[in-house]
GULUMMAR-314622 format. One record per residue (C-alpha): x, y, z. Coordinates in pm, whole numbers, plus 32768, in hexadecimal, padded with zeros to 4 digits. Layout:
# residues N
east  north  up
X  Y  Z
...
# end
This chain:
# residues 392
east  north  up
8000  8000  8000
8078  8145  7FA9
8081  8266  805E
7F4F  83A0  8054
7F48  84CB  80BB
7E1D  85A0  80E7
7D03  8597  8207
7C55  8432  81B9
7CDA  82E3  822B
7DD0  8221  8123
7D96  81B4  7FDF
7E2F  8083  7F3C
7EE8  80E7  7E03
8041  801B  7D68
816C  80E8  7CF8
81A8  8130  7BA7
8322  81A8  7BC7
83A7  8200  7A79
8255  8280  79D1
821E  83DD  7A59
82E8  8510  79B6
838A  8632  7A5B
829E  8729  7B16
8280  8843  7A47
814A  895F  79F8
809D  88DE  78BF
80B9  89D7  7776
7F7A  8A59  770E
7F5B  8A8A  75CA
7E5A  8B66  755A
7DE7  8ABB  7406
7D7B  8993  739E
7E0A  889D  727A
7D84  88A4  711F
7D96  87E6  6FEA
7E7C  88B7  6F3C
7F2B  895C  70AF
7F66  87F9  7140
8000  87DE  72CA
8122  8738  7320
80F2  863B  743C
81A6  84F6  74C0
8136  8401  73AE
8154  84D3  7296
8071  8607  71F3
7F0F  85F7  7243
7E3C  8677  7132
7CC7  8704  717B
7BE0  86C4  7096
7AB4  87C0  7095
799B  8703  6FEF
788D  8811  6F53
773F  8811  7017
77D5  86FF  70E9
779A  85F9  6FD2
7848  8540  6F24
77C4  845A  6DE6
77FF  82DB  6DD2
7922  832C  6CC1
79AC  843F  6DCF
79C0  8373  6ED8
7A43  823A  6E00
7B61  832B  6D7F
7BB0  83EB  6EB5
7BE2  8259  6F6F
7CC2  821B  6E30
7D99  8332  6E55
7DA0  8308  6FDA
7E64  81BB  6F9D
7F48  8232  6E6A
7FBA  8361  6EFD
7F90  833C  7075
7F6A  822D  716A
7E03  81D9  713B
7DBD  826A  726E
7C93  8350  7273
7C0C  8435  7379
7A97  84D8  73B7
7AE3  8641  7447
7A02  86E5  7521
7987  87DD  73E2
794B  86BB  731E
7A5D  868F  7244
7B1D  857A  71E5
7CB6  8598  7234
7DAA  848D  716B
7EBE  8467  726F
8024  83E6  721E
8028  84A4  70BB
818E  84A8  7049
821C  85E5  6FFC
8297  857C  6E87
812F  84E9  6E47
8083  8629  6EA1
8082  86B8  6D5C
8001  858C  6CC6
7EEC  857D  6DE9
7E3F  86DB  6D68
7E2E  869C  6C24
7D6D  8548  6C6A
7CA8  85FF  6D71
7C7C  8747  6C55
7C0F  8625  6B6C
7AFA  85CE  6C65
7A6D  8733  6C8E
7B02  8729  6E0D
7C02  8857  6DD1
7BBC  89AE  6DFC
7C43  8AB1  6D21
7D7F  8B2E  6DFB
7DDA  8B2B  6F79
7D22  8C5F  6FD4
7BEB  8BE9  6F54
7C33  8AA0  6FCC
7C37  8B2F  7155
7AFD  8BEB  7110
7A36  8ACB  7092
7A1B  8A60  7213
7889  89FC  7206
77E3  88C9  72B4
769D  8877  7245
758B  87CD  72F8
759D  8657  7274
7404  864C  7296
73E1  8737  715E
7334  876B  705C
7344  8813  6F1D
7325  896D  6F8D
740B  8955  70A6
751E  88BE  6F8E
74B0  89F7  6EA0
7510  8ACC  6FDB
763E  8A27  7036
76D0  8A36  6E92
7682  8BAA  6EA4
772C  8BE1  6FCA
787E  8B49  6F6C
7857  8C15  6E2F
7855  8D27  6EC4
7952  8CF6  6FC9
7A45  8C6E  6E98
7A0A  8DDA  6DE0
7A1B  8EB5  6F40
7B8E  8EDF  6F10
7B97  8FD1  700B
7ADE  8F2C  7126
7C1A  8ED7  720C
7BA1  8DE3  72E5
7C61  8D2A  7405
7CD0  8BAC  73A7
7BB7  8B25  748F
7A98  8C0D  7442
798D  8B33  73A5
781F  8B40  7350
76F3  8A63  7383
75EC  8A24  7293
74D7  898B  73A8
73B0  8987  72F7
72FD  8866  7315
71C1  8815  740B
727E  886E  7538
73B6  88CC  7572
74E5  87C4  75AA
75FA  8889  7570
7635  8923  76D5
771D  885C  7737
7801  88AB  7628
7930  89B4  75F9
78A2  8A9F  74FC
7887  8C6E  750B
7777  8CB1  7472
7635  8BEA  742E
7506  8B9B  737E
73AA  8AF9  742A
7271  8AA0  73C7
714A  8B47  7481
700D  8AD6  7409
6FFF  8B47  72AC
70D6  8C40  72DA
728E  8C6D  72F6
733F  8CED  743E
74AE  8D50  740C
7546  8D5D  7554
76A3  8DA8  75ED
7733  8CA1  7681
7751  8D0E  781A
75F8  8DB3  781D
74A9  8CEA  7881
73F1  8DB6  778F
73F7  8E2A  75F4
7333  8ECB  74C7
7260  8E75  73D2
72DA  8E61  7267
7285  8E5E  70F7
73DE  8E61  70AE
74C0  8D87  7135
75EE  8D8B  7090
75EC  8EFF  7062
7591  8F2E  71D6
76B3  8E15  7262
77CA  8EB5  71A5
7745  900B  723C
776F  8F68  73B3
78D4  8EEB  7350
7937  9063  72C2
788A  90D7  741B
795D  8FEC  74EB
7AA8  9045  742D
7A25  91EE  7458
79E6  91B3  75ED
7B48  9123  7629
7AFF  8FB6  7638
7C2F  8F4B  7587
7D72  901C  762E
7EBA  8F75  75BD
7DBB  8EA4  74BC
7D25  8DB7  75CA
7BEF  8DD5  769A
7AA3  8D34  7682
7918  8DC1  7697
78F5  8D2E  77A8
79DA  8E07  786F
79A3  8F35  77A4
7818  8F28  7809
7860  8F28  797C
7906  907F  7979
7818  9121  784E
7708  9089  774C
767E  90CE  7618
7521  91A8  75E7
73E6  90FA  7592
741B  8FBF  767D
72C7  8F98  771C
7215  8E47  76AC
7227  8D0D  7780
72B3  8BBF  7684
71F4  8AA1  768D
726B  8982  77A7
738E  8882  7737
7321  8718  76DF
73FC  860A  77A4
754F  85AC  7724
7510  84A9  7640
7553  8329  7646
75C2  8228  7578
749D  8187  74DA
7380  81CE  73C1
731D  8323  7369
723C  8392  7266
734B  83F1  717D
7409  82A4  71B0
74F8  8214  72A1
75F7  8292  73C0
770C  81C6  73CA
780B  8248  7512
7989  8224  74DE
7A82  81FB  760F
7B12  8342  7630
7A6B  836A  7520
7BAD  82AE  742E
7B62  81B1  7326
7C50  80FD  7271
7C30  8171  70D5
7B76  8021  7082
7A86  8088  7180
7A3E  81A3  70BE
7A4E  80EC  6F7A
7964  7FF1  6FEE
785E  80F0  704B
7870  8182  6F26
77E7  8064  6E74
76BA  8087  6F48
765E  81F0  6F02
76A1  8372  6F00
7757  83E5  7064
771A  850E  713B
782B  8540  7219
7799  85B6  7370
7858  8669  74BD
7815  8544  75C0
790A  8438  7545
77F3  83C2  7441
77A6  8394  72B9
7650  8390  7257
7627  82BC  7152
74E3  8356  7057
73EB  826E  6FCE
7414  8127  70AA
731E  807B  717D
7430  7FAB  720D
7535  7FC0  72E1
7664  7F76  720F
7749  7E58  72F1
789F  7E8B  7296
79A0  7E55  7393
7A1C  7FB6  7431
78C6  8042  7437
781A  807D  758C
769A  8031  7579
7629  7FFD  76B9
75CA  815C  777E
7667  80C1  78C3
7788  8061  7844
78C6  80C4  795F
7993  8157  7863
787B  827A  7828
78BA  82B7  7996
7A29  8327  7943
7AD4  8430  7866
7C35  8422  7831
7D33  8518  771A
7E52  8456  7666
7F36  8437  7783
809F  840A  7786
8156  83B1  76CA
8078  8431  757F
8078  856F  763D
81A7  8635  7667
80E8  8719  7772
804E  85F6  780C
8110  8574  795D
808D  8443  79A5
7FAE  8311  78D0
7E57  8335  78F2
7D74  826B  783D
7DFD  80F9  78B3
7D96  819F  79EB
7C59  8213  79BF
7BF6  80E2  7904
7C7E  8022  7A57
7BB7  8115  7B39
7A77  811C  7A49
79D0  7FF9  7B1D
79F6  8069  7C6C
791A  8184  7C1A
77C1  81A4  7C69
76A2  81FE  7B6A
767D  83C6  7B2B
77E5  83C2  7BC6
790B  8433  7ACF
7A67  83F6  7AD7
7B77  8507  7A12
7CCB  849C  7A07
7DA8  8585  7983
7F0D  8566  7908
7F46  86E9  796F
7E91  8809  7A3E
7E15  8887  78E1
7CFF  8780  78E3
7CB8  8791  7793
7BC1  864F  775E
7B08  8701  7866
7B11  8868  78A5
79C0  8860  7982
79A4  87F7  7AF4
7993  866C  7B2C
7953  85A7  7C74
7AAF  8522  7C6B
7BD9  8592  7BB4
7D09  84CC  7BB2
7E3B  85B4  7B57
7FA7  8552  7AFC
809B  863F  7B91
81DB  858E  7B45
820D  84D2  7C8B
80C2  8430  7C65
7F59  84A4  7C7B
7E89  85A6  7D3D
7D2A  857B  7D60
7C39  8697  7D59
7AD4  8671  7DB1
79C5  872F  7D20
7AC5  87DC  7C6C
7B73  8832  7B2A
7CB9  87A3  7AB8
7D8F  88DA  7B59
7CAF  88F3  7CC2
7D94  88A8  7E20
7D8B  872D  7E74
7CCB  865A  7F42
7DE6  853A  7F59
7F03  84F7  7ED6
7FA9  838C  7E45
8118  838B  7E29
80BD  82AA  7D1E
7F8A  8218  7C2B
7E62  81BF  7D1D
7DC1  8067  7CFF
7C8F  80C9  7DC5
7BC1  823F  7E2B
7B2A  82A2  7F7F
79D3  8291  7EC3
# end
């Protein structure tokens, strides 16, 4: 037994000498990778692949799993925006990687536009809501001078009820009745609007005028608690749930632990039908009344592993200090139904920016644990090295 430190009794954890690197501050920083603005990490580029509306077609998603395995390591990761990121992309193959991705129509026209384009869509759409969404990456592609921070994103949320919440995104779109409610992200209220697009690349010029990007980073969210915009008066609809894994009227929801498939996963959906990448560590599969069984796939709601969220780790991350996802996969059955687990390879927490019940944190002698924290909140306990078991 190892030893803990923090105000509960001991918890049985086994050393892990040799794993953990050197304590350090993590780098933030700032942006996010791209297609044609890849990031450098400990297994090679990773490559972010911004499918348009969210969607990709059956010959998309066959051809994006082919060049994940000719050009990368197969390897492909769900963000939390709903894009798909090829990891392991050698440098001298990058070249060849955009042109098969420009091929597929899954390459924007430059990097600027590229970082603009930063839209999730609801995955319970229809054809309005993917009218909206087109004509709002139009428009951000020809708004040249909109200079946006990396991580400022939209959210096109338009369908019954909101699901979209949850998610990272600046400035958003909701349905209200009949009607359209842009509404800052930060602020419990919005506006009505005919015009959408016109009106959501108004609130990013406002947030840019007010100061919300000094040194070219900030986010609505912070900018809103010191000022807001005019006109915010109208009270959105209430979120639906989080959704599971299981039938939907557009198809099936198939999860993905920590949310990565292997490219033949991919491949093999895309035999099955269309794919709408989704923010929760899903793919909705369009037009199937059955739950595709491939193995990988999570289709069982109460599956542990939903119970756990986990980034790449070390040693694919060169800002990550410790592994994490042999971990959480370890800890995953220990934990109780409505309780989630983070473990984090840094105090970034970037799987996870939001508050969990537990976080698990590597800090380069082993792992803190935070509860009812974020990745970077003081510690509960402490394990000098990986824990086998939690004071649940």
């Amino acid at each position: 037994m190892s030893e803990v430190r923090g105000g509960a009794a001991p918890v049985s954890c086994g050393d892990s000498p040799g794993v953990f690197g050197p304590e350090r501050s993590p780098v933030v920083q700032g942006w996010c990778p791209g297609a044609l603005r890849p990031m450098a990490s400990g297994d090679g580029l990773v490559v972010r692949v911004r499918p348009p509306g969210g969607r990709l077609t059956q010959a998309q998603a066959a051809g994006l799993a082919a060049l994940a395995g000719a050009h990368g390591s197969g390897v492909i990761d769900l963000s939390s925006r709903a894009n798909l990121q090829l990891r392991g992309v050698r440098e001298g193959s990058h070249a060849a990687l955009v042109e098969g991705l420009r091929a597929l129509g899954l390459v924007d026209a430059s990097v600027a536009a590229e970082a603009r384009r930063n839209i999730v869509v609801t995955p319970f759409t229809d054809a309005a809501a993917d009218a909206l969404a087109a004509e709002l990456a139009e428009a951000l592609a020809a708004a040249s001078d909109l200079a946006l921070p990396g991580k400022f994103g939209f959210a096109v949320d338009t369908g019954a009820r909101p699901v979209l919440r949850g998610v990272s995104a600046d400035v958003r779109i909701e349905r209200l009745g009949e009607a359209l409610l842009l509404r800052a992200d930060g602020l419990d209220v919005g506006r009505l609007t005919s015009d959408p697009v016109a009106d959501m690349l108004a609130l990013a010029r406002w947030f840019l005028r007010a100061g919300g990007a000094p040194r070219g980073r900030g986010r609505m969210a912070a900018l809103v608690a010191r000022c807001r915009p005019e006109g915010s008066e109208v009270v959105p609809a209430e979120p639906a749930p989080e959704p599971v894994p299981g039938l939907v009227a557009q198809g099936a929801l198939v999860g993905l632990a920590f949310g990565q498939m292997q490219a033949g996963t991919l491949a093999a959906l895309a035999a099955v039908g269309p794919i709408r990448a989704t923010p929760w560590r899903m793919l909705l599969v369009e037009g199937v009344s059955v739950l595709p069984r491939l193995q990988g796939l999570i289709t069982d709601p109460a599956d542990p592993l939903r119970r756990v969220v986990a980034c790449t780790g070390a040693p694919h991350c060169p800002q990550a200090l410790g592994p994490t996802r042999a971990l959480a996969r370890a800890l995953a059955p220990q934990l109780p139904p409505g309780c989630l687990l983070h473990v984090s390879g840094c105090a970034k927490g970037c799987a996870h920016p939001r508050t969990a019940d537990l976080t698990l944190v590597a800090r380069g002698r082993g792992y803190d644990l935070v509860r009812a924290g974020r990745a970077a909140d003081p510690a509960f306990l402490s394990y000098p090295g990986t824990p086998d078991a939690l004071p649940i």
